[in-house]
One Martini backbone bead per residue (centre of mass of N, CA, C, O) as a GRO file, in nm:
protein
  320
    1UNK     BB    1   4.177   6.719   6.733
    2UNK     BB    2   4.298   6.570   6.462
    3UNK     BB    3   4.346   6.458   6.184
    4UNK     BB    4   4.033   6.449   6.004
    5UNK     BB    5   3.849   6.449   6.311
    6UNK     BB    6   3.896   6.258   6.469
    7UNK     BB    7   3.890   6.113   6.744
    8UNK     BB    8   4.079   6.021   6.981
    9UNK     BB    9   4.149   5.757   7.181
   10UNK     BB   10   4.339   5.949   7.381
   11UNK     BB   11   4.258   6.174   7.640
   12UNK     BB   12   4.439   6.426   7.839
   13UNK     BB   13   4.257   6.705   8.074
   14UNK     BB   14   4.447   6.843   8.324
   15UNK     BB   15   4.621   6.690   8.505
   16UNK     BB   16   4.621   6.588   8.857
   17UNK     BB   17   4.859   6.453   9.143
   18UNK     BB   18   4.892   6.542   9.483
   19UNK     BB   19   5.132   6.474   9.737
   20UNK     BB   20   5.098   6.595  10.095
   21UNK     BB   21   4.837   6.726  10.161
   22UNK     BB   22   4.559   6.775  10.329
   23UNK     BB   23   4.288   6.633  10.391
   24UNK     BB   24   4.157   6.752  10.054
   25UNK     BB   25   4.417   6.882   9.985
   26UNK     BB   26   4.648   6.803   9.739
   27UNK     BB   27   4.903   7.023   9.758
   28UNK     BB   28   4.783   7.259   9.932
   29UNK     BB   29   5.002   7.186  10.211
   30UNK     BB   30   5.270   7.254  10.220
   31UNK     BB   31   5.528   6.991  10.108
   32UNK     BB   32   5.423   6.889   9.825
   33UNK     BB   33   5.368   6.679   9.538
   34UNK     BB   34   5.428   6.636   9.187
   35UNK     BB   35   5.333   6.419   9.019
   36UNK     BB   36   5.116   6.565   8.891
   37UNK     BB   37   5.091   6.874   8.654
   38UNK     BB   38   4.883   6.925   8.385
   39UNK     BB   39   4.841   6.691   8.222
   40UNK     BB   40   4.798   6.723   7.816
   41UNK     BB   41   4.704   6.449   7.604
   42UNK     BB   42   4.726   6.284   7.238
   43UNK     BB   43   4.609   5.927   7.085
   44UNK     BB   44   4.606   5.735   6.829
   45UNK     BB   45   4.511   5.521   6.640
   46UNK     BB   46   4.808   5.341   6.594
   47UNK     BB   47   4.960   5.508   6.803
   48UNK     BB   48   5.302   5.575   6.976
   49UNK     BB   49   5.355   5.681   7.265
   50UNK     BB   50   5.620   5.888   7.458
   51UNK     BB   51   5.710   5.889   7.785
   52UNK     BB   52   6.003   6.090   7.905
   53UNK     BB   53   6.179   5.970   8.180
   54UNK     BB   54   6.304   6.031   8.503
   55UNK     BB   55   6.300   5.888   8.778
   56UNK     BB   56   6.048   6.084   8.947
   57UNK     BB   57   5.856   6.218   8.729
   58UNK     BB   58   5.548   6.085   8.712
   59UNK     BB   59   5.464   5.814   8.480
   60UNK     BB   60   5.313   5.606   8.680
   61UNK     BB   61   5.160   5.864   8.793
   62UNK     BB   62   5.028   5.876   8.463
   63UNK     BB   63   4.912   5.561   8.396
   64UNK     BB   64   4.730   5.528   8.621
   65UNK     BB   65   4.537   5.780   8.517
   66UNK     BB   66   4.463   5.658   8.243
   67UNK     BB   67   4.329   5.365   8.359
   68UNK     BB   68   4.167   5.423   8.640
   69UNK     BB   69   4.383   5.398   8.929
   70UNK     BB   70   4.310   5.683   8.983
   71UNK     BB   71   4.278   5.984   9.091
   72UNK     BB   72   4.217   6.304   9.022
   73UNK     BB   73   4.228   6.627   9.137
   74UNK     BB   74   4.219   6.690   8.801
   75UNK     BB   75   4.092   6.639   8.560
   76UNK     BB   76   4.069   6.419   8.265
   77UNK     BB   77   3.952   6.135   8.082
   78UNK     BB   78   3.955   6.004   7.712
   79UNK     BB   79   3.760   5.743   7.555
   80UNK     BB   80   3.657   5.740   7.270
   81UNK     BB   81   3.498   5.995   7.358
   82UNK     BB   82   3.498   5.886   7.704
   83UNK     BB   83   3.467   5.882   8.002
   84UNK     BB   84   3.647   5.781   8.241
   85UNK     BB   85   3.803   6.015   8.437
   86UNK     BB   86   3.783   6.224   8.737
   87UNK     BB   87   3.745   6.459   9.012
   88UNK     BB   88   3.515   6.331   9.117
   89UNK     BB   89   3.495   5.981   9.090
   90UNK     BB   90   3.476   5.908   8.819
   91UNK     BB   91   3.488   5.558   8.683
   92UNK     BB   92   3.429   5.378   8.432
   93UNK     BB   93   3.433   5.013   8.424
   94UNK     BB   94   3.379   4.933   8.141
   95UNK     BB   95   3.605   5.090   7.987
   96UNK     BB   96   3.872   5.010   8.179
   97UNK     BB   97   3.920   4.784   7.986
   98UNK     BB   98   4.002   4.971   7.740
   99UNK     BB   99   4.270   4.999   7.978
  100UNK     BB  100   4.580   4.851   7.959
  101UNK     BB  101   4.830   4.762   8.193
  102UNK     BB  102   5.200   4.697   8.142
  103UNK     BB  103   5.437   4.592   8.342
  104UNK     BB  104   5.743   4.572   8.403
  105UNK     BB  105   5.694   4.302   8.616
  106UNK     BB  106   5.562   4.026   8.533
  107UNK     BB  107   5.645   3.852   8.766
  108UNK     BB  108   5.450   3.999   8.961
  109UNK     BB  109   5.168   4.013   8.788
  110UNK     BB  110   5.229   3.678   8.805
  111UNK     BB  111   5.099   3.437   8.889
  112UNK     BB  112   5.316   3.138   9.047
  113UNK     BB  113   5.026   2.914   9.031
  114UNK     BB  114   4.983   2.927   8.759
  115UNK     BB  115   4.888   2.898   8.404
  116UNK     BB  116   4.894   3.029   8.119
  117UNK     BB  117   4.651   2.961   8.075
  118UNK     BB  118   4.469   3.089   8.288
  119UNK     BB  119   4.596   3.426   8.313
  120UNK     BB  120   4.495   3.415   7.968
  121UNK     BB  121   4.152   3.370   8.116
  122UNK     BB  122   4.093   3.564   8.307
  123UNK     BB  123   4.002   3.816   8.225
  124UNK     BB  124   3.752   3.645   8.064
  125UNK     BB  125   3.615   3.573   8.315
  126UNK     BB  126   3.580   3.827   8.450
  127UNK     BB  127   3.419   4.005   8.241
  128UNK     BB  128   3.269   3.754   8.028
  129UNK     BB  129   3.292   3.764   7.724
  130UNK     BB  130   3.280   3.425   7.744
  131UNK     BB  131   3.225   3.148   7.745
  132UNK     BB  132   3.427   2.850   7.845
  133UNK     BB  133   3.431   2.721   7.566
  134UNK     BB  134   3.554   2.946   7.416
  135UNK     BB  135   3.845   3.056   7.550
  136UNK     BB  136   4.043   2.860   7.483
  137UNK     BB  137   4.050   2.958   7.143
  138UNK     BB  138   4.127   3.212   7.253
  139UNK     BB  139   4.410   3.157   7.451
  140UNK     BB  140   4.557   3.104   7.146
  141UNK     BB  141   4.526   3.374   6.991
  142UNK     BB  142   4.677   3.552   7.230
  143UNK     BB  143   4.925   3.407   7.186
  144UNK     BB  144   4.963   3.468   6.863
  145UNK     BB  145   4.949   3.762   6.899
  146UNK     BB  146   5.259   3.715   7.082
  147UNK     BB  147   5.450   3.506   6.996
  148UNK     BB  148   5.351   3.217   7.099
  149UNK     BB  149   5.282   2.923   7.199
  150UNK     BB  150   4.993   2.669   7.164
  151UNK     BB  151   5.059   2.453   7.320
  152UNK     BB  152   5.040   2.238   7.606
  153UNK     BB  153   5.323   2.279   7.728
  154UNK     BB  154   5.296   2.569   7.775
  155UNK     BB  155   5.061   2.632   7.916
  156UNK     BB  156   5.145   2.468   8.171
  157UNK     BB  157   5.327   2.682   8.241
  158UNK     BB  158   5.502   2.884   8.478
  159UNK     BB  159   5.662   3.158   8.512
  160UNK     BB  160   5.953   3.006   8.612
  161UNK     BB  161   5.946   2.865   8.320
  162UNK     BB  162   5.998   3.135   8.199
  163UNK     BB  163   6.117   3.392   8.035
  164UNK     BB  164   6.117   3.758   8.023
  165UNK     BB  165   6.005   3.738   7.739
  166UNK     BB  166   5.711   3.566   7.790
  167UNK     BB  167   5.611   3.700   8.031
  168UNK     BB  168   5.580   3.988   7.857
  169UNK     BB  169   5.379   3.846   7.683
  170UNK     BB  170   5.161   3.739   7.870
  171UNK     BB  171   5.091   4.021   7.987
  172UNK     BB  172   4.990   4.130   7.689
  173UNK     BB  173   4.794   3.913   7.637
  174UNK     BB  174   4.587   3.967   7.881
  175UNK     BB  175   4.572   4.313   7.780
  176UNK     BB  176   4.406   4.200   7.526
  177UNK     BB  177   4.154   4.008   7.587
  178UNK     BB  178   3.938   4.316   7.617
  179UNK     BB  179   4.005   4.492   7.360
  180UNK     BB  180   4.156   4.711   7.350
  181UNK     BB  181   4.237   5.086   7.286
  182UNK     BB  182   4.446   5.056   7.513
  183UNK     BB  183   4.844   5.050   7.591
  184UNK     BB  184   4.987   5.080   7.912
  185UNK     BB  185   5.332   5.092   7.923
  186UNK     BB  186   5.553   5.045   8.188
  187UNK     BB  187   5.880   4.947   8.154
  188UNK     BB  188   5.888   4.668   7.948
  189UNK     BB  189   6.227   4.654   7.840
  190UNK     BB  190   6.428   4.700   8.163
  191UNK     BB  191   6.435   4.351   8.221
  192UNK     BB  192   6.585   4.293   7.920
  193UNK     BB  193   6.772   4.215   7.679
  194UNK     BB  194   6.875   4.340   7.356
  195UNK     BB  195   6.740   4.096   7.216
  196UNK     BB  196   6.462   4.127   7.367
  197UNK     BB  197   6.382   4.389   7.316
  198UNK     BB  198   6.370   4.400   7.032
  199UNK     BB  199   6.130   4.186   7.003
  200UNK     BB  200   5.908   4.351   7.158
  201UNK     BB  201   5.899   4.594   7.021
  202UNK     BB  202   5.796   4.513   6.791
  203UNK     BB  203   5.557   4.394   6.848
  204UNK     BB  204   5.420   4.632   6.944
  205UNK     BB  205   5.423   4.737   6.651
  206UNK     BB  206   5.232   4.519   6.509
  207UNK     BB  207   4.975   4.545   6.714
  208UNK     BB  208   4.909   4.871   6.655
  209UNK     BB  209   4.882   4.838   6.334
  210UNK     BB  210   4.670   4.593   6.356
  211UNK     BB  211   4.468   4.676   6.603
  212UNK     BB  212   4.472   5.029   6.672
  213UNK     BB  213   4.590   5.087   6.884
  214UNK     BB  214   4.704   5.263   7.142
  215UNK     BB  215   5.038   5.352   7.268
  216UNK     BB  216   5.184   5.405   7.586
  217UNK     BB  217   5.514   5.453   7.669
  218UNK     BB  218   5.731   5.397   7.895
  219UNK     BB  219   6.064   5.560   7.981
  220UNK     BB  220   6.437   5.605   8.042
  221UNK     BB  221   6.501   5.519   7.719
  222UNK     BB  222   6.583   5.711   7.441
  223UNK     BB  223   6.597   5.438   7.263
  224UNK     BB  224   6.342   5.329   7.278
  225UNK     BB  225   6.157   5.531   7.209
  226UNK     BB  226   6.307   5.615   6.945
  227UNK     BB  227   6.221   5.330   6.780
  228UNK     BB  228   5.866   5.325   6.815
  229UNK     BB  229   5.789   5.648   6.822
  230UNK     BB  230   5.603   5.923   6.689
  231UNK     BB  231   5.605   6.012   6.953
  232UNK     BB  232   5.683   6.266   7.230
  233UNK     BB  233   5.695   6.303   7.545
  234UNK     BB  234   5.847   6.496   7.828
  235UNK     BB  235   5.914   6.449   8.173
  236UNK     BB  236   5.894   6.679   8.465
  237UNK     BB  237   5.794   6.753   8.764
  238UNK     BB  238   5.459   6.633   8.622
  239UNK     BB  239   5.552   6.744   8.328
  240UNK     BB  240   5.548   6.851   8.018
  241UNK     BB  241   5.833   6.999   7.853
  242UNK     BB  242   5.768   6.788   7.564
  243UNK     BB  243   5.652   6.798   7.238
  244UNK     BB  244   5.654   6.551   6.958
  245UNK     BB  245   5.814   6.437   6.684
  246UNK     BB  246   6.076   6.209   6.774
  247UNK     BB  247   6.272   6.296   6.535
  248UNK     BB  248   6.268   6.602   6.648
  249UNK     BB  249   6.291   6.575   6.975
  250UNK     BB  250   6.555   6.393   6.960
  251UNK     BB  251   6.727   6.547   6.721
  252UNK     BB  252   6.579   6.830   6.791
  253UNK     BB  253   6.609   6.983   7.075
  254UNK     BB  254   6.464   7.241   7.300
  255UNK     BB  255   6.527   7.146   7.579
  256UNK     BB  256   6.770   7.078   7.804
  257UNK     BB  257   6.656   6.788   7.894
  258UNK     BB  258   6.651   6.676   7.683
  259UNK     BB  259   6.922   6.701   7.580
  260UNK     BB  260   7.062   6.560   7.847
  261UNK     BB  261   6.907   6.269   7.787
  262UNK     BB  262   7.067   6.218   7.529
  263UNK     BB  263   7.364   6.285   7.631
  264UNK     BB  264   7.291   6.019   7.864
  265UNK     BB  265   7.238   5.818   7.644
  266UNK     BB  266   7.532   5.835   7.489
  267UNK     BB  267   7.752   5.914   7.763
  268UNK     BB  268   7.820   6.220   7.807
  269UNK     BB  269   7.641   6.251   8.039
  270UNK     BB  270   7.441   6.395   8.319
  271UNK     BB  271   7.174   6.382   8.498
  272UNK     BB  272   7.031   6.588   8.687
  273UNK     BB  273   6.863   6.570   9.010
  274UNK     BB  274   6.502   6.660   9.042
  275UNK     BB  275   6.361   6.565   9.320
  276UNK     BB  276   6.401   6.851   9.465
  277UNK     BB  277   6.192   6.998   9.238
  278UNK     BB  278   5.892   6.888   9.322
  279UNK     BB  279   5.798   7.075   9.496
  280UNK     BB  280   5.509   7.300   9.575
  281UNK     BB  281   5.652   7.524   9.318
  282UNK     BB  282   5.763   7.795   9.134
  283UNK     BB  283   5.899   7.707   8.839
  284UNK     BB  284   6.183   7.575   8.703
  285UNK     BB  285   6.298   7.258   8.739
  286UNK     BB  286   6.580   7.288   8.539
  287UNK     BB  287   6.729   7.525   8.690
  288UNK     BB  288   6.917   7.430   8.836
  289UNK     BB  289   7.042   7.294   8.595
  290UNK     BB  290   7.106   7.495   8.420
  291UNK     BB  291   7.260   7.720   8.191
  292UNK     BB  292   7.062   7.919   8.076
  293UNK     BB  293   6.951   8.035   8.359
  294UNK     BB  294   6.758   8.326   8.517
  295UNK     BB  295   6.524   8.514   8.663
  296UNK     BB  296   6.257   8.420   8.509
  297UNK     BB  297   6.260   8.091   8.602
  298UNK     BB  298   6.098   8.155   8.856
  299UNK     BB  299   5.902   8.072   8.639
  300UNK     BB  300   5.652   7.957   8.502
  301UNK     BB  301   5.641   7.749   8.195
  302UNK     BB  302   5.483   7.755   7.930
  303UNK     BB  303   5.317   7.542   7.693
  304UNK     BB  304   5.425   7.562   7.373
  305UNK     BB  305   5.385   7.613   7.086
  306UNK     BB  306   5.531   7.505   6.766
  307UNK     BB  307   5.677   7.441   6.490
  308UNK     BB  308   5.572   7.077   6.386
  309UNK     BB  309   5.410   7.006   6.635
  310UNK     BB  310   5.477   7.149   6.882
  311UNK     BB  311   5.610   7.188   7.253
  312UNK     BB  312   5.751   7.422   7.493
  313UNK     BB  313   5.920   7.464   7.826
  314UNK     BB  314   6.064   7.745   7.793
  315UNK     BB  315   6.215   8.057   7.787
  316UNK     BB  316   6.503   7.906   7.674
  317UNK     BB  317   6.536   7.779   7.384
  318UNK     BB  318   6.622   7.568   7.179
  319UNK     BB  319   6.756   7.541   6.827
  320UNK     BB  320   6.655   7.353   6.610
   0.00000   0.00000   0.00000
């Protein structure tokens, strides 16, 4: 539970995904992959929770696992305090409407034959929750709620004559469509430019906060997170390596690989590539490459809580 005693919107306890094991034991044999290994947090309603890793953390198969778009080969999730999915293939679909994920990719993941109208009617048609002659009320709510204009010359367009950064509003307003309680985007403003990226990040804080949304944001720019997260967790091959308050995780980190995502964020420094130590084996995956690391570091270490709200899985923490 967090302050207050209420329910987290989005609870994930000790997700497990892994690939490349023999078939029914999924990371069990051989060497298989640590997509995601035992992760576990909660974002409360109205809060943003940022998830930082480089390409290759797991943070893509640990969205499709809230989203209830993966199976768990162990742990589950929970919204709004009710099972979504778990290890058994277990799914709840009515829920599953209720975790809503906008991809990177805006104009692959909309249709390039249909119009902004239809698009954004389209998950109200599947879901059923509105008659027809009501919809289209409803598609101007949703794109006013993503400060899109809603004349009639705009909702005739198709995704090739918007913008990048309407697109990406589109896709929004979609997953807008079904109230969800959870808003999962995946690197939702790495393929537009500075000045249109600060204004959907903007409008990401004002849905937030207006509609109580849960909203995990993944991305692998230090900034980006900085800018709109209250929390943050930070990702090491599949697992979440800290995790705290977004100005103390980011302005005083305690692991070395935030530090040195930070480093590579200011242009200081450049972060070794982690991705031959996701193989299925014990140890801290960022000891190859750390400065600080000895002989104990051949083991995992375990996400311990520190003061402040915080957690870090390092033998040899930075001082904060």
């Amino acid at each position: 539970m967090r302050e207050g005693g209420a329910a987290p919107a989005l609870v994930a306890e000790g997700l497990v995904r892994h690939f490349g094991g023999r078939r029914g034991e999924r990371g069990g044999g051989g060497q298989g992959v640590k997509a995601v290994d035992g992760v576990s947090l909660q974002v409360a309603a109205g809060e943003t929770y940022g998830l930082l890793g480089r390409s290759g953390a797991g943070k893509s198969t640990l969205a499709r696992l809230l989203c209830g778009l993966e199976r768990p080969d162990a742990g589950r999730v929970l919204v709004g305090g009710k099972c979504l999915a778990d290890a058994s293939g277990y799914v709840d679909g009515q829920l599953r409407r209720r975790v809503q994920l906008v991809f990177q990719d805006a104009f692959a993941s909309l249709d390039p034959v249909h119009t902004v109208r239809w698009l954004v009617a389209e998950p109200l048609a599947v879901a059923g929750v509105l008659p027809r002659i009501q919809r289209r009320a409803r598609v101007a709510e949703l794109l006013a709620a993503v400060e899109l204009p809603t004349d009639e010359a705009f909702l005739a367009r198709k995704p090739r004559e918007l913008s990048g950064g309407e697109r990406q509003r589109v896709a929004m307003a979609r997953a807008l469509a079904c109230d969800p309680l959870v808003l999962v985007l995946d690197e939702p403003v790495s393929a537009l430019d500075a000045a249109i990226r600060g204004q959907v990040l903007a409008l990401l804080t004002r849905l937030a906060e207006r509609l109580r949304l849960a909203v995990v944001l993944i991305a692998h720019d230090v900034g980006v997170v900085q800018r709109i997260a209250a929390r943050v967790g930070v990702m090491l091959a599949g697992r979440v390596v800290e995790e705290g308050p977004a100005v103390d995780v980011l302005g005083s980190p305690r692991h070395p690989y935030t530090a040195a995502l930070g480093a590579a964020g200011r242009g200081r420094a450049e972060v070794a590539r982690e991705g031959g130590a996701w193989q299925v084996s014990g140890g801290c995956a960022y000891a190859v490459a750390c400065s600080r690391r000895q002989a104990v570091c051949a083991g995992e270490p375990e996400l311990l809580a520190t003061p402040g709200g915080r957690r870090v899985a390092c033998h040899f923490p930075l001082e904060p």
